[in-house]
FIPABA-754635 format. One record per residue: residue in one letter; x, y, z of N, C-alpha, C in turn. Coordinates in pm, whole numbers, padded with zeros to 5 digits, always signed. Each point is the difference from the previous one (the first is absolute). Layout:
BEGIN
AXYZXYZXYZ;...
END
This chain:
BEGIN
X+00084-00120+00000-00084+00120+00000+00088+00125+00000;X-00033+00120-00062+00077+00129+00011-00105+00066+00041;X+00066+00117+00091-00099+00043+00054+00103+00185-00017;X-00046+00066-00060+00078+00135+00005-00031+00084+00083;X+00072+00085+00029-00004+00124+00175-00152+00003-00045;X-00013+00145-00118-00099+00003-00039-00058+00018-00140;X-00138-00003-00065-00052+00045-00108-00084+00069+00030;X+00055+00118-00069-00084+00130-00016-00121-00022-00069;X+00037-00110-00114-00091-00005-00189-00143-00037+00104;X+00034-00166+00080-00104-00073+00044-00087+00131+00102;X+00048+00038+00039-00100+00101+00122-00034+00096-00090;X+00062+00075-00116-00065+00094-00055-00116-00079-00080;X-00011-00117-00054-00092-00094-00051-00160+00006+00080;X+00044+00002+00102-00114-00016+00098-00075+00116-00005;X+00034+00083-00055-00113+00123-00072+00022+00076-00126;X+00056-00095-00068+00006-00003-00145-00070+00120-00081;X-00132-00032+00018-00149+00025-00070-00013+00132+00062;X+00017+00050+00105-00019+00111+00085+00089+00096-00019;X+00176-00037+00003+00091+00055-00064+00006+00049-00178;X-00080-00098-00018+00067+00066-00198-00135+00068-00004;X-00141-00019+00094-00090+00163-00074+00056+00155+00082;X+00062-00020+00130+00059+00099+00073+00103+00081-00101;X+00047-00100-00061+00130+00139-00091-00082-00002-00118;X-00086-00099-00108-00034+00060-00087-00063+00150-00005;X-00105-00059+00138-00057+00147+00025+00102+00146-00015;X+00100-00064+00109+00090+00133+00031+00083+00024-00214;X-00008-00046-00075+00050-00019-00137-00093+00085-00060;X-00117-00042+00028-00137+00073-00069-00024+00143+00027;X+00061+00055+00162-00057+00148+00029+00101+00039-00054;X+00018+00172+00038+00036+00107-00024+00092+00055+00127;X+00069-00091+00114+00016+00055+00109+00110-00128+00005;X+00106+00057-00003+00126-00114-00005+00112+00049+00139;X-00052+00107+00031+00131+00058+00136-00149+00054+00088;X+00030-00059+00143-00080+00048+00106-00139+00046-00044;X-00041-00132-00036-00160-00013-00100-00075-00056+00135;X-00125-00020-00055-00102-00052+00095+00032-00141+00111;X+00111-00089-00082+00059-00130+00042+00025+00028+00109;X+00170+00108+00019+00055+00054+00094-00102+00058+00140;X-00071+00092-00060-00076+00055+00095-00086-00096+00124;X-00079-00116-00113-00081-00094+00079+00102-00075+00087;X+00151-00021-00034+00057-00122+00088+00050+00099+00116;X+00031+00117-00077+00082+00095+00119-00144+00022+00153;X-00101+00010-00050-00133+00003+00075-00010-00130+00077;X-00040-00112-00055-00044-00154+00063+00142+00001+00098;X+00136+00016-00027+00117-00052+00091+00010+00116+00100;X-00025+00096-00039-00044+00082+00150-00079-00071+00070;X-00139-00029-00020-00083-00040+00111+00028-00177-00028;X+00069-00043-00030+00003-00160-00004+00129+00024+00154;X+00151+00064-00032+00062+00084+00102-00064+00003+00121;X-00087+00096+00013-00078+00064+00129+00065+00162-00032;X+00041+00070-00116+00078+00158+00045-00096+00089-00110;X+00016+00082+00003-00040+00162-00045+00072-00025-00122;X+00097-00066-00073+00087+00077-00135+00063-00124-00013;X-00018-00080-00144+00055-00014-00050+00087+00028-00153;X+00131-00003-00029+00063+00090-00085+00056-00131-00097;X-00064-00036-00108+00105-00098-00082+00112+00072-00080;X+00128-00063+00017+00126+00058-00081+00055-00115-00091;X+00119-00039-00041+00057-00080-00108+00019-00145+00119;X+00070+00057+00041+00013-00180+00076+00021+00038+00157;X+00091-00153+00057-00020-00005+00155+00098+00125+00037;X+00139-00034-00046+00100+00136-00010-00014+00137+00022;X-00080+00026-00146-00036+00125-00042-00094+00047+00133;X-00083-00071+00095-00093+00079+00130+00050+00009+00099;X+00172-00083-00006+00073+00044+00122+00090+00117-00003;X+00014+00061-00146+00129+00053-00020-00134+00109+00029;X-00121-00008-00087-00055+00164-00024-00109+00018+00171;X+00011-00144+00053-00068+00067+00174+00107+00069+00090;X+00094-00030+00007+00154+00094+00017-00003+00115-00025;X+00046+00000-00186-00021+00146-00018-00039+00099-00008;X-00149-00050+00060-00150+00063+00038+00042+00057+00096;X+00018-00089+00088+00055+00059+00177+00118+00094-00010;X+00089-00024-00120+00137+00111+00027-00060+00133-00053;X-00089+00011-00089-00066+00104-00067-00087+00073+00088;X-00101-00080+00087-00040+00067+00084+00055+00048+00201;X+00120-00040-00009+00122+00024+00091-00007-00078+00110;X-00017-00086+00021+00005-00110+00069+00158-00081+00005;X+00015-00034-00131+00151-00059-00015+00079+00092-00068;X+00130-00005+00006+00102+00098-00023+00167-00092-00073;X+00068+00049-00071+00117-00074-00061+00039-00051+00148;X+00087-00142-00029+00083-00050+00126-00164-00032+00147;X-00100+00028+00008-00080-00043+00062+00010-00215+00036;X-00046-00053+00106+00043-00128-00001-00164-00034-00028;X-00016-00143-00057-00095-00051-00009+00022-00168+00070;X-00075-00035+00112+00008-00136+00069+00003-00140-00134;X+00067-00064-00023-00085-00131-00093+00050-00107+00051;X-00069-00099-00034+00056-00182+00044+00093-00014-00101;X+00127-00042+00074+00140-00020-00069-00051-00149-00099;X-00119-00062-00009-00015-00110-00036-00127-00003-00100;X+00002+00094-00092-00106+00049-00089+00053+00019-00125;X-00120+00015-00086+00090-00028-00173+00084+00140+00013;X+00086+00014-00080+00066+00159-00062-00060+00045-00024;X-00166+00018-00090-00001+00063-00066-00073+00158+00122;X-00045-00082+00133-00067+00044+00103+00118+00116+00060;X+00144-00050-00015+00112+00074+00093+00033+00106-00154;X-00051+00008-00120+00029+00093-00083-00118+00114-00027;X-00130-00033+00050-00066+00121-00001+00042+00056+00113;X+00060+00006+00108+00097+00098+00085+00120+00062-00047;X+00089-00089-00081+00122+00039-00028-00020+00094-00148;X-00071-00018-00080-00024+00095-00079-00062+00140-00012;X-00054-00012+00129-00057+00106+00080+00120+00121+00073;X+00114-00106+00018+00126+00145+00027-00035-00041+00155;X-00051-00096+00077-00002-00030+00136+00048-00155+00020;X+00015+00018+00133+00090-00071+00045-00060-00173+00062;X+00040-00068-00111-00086-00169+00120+00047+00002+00132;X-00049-00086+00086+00036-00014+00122-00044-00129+00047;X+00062-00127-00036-00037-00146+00003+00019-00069+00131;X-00148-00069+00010-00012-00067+00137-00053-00116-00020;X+00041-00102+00095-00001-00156-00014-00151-00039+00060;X-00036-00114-00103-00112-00056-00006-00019-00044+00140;X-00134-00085+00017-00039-00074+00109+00044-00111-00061;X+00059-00087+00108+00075-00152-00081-00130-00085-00070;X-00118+00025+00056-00122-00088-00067-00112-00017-00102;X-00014+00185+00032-00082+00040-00052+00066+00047-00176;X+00126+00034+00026+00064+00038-00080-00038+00203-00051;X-00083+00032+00087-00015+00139+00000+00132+00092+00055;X-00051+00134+00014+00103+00071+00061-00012-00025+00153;X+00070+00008+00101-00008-00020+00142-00045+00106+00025;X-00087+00032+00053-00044+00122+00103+00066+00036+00095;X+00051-00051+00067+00048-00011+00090+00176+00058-00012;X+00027+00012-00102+00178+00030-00069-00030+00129-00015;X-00112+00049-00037-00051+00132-00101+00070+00134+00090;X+00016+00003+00091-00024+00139+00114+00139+00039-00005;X+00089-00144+00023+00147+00044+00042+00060+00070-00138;X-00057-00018-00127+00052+00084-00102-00027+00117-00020;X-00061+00033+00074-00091+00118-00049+00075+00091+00040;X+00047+00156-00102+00089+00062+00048-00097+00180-00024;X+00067+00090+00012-00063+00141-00042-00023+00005-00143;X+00051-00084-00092-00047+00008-00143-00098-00107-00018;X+00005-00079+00098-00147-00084-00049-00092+00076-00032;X-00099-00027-00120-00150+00069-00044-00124-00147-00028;X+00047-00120+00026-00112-00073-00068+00064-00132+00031;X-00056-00147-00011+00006-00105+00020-00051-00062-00113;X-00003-00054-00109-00010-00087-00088-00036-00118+00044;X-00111-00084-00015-00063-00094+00044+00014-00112-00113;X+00053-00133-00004-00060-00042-00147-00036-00124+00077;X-00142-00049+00000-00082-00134-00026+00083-00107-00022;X+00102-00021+00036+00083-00136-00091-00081-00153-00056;X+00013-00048-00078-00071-00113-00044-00165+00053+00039;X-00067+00054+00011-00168+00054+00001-00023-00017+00146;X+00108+00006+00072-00031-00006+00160-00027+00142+00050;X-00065+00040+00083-00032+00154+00079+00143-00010+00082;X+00090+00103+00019+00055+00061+00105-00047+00004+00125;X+00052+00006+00129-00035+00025+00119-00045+00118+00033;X-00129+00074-00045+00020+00159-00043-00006+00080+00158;X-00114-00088+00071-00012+00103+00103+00146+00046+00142;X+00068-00077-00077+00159+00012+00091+00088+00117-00130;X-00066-00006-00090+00081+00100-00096-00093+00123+00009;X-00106-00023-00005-00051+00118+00031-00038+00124+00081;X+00046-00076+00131+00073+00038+00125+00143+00153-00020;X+00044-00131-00129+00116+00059+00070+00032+00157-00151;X-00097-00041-00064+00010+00104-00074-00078+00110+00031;X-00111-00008+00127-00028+00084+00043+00038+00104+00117;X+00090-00085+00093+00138+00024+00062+00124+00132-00072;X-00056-00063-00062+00159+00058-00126-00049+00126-00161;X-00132-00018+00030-00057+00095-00073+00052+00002-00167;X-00035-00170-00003+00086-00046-00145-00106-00072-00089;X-00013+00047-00145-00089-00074-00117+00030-00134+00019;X-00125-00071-00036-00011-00135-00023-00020-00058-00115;X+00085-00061-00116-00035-00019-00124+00014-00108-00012;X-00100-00073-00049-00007-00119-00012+00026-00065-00128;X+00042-00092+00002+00038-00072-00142-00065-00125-00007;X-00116-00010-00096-00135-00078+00011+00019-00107-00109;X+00103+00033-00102+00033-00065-00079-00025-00178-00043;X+00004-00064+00118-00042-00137-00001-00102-00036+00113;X-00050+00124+00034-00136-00055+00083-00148+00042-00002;X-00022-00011-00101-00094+00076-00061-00145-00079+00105;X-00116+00055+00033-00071-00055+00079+00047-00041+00132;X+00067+00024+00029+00090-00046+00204-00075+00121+00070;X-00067-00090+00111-00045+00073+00092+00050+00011+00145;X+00042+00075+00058+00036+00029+00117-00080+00082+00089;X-00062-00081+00135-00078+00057+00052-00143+00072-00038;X-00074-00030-00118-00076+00062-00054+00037+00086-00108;X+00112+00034-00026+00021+00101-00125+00064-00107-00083;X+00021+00059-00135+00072-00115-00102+00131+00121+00023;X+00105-00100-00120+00129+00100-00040-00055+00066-00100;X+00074+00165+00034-00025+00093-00066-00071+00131+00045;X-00028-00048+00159-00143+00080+00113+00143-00026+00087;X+00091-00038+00031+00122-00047+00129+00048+00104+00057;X+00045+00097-00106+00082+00098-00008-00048+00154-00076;X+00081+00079-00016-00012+00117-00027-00037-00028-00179;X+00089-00054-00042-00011-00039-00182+00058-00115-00030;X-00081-00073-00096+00045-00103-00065+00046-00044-00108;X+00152-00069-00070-00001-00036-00154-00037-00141+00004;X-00064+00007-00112-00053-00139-00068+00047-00039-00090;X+00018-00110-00041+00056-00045-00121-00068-00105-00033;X-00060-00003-00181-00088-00111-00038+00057-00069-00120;X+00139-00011+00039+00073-00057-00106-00035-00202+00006;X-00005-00025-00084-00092-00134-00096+00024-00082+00109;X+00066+00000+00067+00069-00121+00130-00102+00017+00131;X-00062+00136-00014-00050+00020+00187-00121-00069-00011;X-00079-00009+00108-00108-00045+00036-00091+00101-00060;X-00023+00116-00051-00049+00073-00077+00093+00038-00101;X-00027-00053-00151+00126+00044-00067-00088+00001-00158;X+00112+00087-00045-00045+00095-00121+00045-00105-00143;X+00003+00024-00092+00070-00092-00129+00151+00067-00024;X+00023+00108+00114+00156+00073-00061+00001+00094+00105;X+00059+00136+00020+00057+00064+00083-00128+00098+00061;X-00026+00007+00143-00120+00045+00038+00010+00055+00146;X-00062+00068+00086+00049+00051+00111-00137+00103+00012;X+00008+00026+00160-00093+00103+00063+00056+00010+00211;X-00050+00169+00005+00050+00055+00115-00137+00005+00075;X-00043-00086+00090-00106+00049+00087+00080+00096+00123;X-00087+00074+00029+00002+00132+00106-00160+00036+00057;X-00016+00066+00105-00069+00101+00078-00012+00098+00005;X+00133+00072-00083+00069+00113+00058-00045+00080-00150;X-00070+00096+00019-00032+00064-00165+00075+00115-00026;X+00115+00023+00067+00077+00064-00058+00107-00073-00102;X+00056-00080+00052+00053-00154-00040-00039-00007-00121;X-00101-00036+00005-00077-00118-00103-00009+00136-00096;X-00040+00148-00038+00017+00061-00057+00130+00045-00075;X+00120-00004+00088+00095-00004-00070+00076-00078-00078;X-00070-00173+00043+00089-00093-00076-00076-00003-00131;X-00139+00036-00005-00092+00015-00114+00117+00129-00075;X+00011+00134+00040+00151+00063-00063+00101-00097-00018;X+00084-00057+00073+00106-00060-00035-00021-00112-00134;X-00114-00077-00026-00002-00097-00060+00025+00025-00120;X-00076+00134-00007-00009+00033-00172+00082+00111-00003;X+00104-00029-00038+00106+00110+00003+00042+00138+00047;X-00119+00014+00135+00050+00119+00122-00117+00135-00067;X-00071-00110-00099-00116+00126-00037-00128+00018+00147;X-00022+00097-00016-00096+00006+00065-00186+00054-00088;X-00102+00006+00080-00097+00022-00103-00016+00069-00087;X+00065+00073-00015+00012+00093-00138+00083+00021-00098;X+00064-00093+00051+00119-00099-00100+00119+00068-00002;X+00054+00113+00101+00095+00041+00039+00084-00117+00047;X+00088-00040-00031+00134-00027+00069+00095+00047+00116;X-00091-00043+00155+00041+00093+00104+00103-00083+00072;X+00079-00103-00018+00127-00084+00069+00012-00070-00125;X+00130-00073+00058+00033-00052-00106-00010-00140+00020;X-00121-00091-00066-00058-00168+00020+00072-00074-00104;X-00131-00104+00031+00036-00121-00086-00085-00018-00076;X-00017-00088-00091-00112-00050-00122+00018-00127+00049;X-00122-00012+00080+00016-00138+00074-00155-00019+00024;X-00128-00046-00105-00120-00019+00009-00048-00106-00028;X-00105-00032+00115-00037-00168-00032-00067+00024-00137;X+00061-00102-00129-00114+00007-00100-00132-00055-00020;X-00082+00050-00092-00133-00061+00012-00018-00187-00017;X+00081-00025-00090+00052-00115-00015-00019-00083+00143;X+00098-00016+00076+00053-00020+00094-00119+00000+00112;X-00059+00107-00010-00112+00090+00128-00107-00146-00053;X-00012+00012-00123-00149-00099-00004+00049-00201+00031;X+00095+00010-00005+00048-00155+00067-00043+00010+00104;X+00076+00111+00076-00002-00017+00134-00134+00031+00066;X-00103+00041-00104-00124+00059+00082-00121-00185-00004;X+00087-00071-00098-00092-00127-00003+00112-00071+00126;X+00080-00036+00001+00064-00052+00148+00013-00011+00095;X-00052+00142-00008-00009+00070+00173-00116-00045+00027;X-00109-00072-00021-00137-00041-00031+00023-00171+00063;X+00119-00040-00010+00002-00082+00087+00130-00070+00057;X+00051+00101+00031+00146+00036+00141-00029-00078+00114;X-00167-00007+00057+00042-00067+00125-00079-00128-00036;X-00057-00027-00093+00004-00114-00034+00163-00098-00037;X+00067+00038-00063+00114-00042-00088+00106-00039+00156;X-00040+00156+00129+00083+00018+00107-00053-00144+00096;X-00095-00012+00011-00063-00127+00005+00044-00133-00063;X+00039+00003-00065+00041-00126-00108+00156-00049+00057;X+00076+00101+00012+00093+00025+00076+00027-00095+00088;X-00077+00082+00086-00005-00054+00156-00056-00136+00053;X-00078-00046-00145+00022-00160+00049+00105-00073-00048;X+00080+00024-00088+00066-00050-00055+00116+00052+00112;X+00048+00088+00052+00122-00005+00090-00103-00013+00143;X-00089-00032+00021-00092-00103+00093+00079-00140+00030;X-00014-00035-00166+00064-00159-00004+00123-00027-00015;X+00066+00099-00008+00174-00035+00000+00005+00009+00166;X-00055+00075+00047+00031+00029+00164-00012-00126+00082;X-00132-00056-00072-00042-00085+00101+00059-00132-00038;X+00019-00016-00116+00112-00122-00069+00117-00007-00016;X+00065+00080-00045+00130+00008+00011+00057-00045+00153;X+00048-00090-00002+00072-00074+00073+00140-00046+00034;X+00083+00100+00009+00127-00042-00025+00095+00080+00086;X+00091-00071+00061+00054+00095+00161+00130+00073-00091;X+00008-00054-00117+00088+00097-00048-00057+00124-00064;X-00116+00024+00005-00049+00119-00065-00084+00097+00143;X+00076+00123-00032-00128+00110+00089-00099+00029-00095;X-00131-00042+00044-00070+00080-00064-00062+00170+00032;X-00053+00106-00077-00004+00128+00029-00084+00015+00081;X-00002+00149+00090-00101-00006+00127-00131+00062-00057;X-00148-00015+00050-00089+00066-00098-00065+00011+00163;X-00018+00190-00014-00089+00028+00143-00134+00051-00009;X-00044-00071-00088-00152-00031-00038-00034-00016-00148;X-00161-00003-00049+00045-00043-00109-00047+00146-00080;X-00040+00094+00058-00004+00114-00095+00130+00111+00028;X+00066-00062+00058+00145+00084+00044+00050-00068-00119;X+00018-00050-00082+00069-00088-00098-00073+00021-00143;X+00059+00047-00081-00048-00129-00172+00099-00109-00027;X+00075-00013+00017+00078-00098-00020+00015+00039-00133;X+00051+00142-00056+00105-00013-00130+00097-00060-00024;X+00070-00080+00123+00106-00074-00009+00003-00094+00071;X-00002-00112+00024+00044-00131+00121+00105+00003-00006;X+00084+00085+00096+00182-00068+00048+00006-00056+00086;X+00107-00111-00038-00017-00099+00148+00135+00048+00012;X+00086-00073+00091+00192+00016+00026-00008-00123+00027;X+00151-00006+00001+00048-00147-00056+00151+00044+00062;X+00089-00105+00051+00154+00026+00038+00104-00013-00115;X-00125-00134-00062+00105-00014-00094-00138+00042-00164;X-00002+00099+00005-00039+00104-00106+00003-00037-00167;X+00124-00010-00027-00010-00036-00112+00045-00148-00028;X-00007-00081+00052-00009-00130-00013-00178-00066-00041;X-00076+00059+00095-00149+00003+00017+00000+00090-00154;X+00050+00101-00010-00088+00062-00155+00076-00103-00090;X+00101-00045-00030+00030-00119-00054-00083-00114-00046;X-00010-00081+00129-00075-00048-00010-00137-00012-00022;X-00078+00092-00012-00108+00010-00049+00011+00035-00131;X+00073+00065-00043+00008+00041-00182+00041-00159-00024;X+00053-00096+00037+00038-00112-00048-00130-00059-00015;X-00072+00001+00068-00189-00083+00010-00053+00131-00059;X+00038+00067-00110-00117+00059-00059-00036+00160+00065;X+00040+00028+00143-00081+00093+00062+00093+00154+00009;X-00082+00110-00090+00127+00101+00001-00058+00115+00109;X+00114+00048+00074-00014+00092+00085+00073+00108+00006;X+00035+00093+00067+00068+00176+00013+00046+00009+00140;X+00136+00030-00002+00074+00044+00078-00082+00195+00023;X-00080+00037+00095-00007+00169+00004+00066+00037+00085;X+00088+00087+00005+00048+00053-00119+00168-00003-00029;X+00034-00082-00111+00132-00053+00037+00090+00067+00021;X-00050+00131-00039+00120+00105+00058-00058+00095+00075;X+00029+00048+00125-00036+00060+00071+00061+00143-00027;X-00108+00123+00048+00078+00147-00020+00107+00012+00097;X+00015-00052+00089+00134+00000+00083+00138-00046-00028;X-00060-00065-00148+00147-00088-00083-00001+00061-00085;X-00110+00099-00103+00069+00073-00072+00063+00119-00022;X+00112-00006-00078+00123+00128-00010-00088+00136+00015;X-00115+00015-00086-00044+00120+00004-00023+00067+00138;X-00082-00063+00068+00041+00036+00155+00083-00036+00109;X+00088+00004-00061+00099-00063+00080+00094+00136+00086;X-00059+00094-00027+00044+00140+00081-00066+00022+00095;X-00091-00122+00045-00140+00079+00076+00050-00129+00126;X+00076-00092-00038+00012-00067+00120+00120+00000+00060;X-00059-00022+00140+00105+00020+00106-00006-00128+00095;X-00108-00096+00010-00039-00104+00085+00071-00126-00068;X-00032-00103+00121-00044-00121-00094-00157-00046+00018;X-00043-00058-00071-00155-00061+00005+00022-00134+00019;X+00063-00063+00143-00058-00107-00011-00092-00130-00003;X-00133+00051+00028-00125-00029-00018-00025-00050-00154;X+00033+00121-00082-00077+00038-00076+00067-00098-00085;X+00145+00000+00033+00084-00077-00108-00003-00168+00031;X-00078-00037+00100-00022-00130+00057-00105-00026-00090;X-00146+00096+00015-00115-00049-00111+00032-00012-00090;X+00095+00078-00081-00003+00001-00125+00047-00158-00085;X+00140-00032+00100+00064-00146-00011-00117-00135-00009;X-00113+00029+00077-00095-00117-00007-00124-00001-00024;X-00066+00148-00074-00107-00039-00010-00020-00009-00168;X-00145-00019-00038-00023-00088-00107-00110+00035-00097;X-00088-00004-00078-00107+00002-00003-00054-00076-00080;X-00137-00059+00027-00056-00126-00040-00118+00090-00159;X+00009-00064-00035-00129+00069-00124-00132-00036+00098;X-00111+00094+00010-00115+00031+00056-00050+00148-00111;X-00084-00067-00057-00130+00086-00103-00057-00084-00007;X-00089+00083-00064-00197-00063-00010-00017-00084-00115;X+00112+00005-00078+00032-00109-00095-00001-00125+00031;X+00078-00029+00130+00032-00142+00015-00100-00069+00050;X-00046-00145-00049-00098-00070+00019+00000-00083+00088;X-00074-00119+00075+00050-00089+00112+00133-00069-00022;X-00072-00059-00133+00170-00111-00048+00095+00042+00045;X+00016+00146-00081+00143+00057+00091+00065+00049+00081;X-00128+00027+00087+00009+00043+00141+00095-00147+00095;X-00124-00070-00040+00036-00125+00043+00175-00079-00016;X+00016+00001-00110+00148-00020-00053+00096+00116+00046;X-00034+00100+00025+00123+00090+00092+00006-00069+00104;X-00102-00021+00094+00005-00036+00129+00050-00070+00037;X+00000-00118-00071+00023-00181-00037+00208+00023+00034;X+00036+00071-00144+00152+00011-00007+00030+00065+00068;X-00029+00114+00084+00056+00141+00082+00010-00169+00153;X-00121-00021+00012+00022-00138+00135+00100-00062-00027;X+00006-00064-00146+00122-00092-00035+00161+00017+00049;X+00000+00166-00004+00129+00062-00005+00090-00042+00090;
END
């Protein structure tokens, strides 16, 4: 049997018929940039969210770099300013700071959860701190109300990076309601994902959400003055009408999920494998099942040998690469322990019992 991380084709299949009248339509009008598509998804993911504003831009990137430069525009952040992040998050999360002309400031996960520690957050915090960067790792919620503490302590933004947890609820709010502002990213891989490059900023804050609406479209404002200097970074209509049939069933799909890393939890059987911690089941989508393993790549080995392909996330960590390599002064050894053993199993709505079943079977075997 082969069983691949994932297929995009098979899950985009599953609304086939729904997808090809969504863009013919969008083919047929007259409204190809921030058309009716945009508007309706930017509307439904506000209140699907729980917030006042949502803002679609080009992708997950593009809503971290332009919720930043929102905040430096409206004086909040400043050149050389520090921003908090988990030393154990993709790059692309530690480059909407660094392109911003501010400063990362990397802190070690919880050994389990694989989030940022709450608990690490305070001792970094210096007179240039302005904000804490939150990212969801694998579609898990953060520990917020110990971060939120302390950003209120410290009189510091909370930006969340929602990117792989689309639908996670914490305490009654989903991600995207956590914090001060949120980037999203609906690139083809997430649990809400687009056919190509896609993104949106939920906020509360309508000053915010007014200016990244300036920033998106090249620093115009309503009268098409050019009052800063932005980006051309707009969700297209294209894109907007995928995501407005998908989002239609997120917590269904988020559901689908969760039985399926239901049954690795409760089956998976093997004292050589940790499996991941899940602290409820709407604190979770399970965009990712990582388990850890000591011996790491022997286990991904062996499973590509029986057919079963999996992902090292993320094999290179921003703490190993050169580009920021001016920004560190520590060691991470936490961070550099997860990275050595954990794993990830393919979990989408693609996979059927058979192969649920046959992961389980060989991952025991191991």
């Amino acid at each position: 049997m082969k069983i691949p991380f994932l297929e995009i084709d098979k899950i985009n299949q599953l609304y086939e018929p729904q997808l090809t009248n969504a863009v013919t339509d969008v083919l047929h009008s007259n409204q190809i940039v921030l058309g009716q598509n945009v508007q309706k998804f930017e509307h439904d993911f506000a209140k699907y969210c729980g917030t006042k504003y949502c803002i679609g831009v080009g992708s997950g990137l593009d809503a971290l770099l332009i919720t930043i430069a929102a905040y430096k525009q409206l004086g909040f952040f400043d050149d050389d300013d520090e921003i908090i992040v988990p030393s154990n998050t993709y790059f692309a999360s530690v480059l909407g700071v660094t392109k911003n002309n501010l400063v990362p400031v990397f802190v070690e996960p919880d050994e389990f959860t694989f989030n940022i520690n709450p608990d690490l957050i305070e001792e970094k915090i210096t007179h240039r701190t302005k904000a804490i960067l939150v990212v969801h790792l694998y579609g898990q919620t953060a520990q917020m109300n110990k971060i939120l503490e302390t950003a209120q302590k410290f009189n510091l933004k909370i930006i969340e990076d929602g990117a792989q947890a689309h639908g996670v609820v914490y305490q009654d709010k989903k991600v995207g309601n956590l914090g001060d502002a949120c980037a999203f990213s609906f690139y083809p891989t997430k649990n809400l994902g687009a056919i190509g490059e896609a993104g949106a900023i939920t906020t509360n804050d309508n000053k915010l959400a007014q200016t990244i609406k300036t920033f998106r479209n090249y620093g115009k404002d309503v009268s098409g003055e050019v009052v800063f200097d932005g980006f051309n970074s707009r969700l297209d209509e294209i894109q907007a009408s995928i995501l407005n049939v998908k989002l239609k069933y997120l917590d269904l799909n988020n559901q689908k999920r969760l039985r399926i890393a239901n049954r690795y939890l409760k089956e998976i059987i093997n004292e050589k494998i940790i499996l991941p911690q899940n602290n409820g089941d709407k604190s979770h989508n399970w965009h990712l099942f990582v388990v850890k393993c000591l011996k790491r790549d022997e286990l991904q080995n062996y499973l590509l040998q029986n057919g079963i392909q999996t992902v090292v996330h993320y094999s290179v960590l921003p703490i190993k690469m050169k580009i920021f390599e001016k920004y560190f002064d520590l060691d991470y050894e936490i961070t550099e322990k997860i990275q050595n053993e954990v794993l990830s199993l393919p979990l989408n709505i693609a996979l059927n019992d058979v192969q649920i079943d046959y992961i389980i079977k060989i991952v025991n075997e191991f």
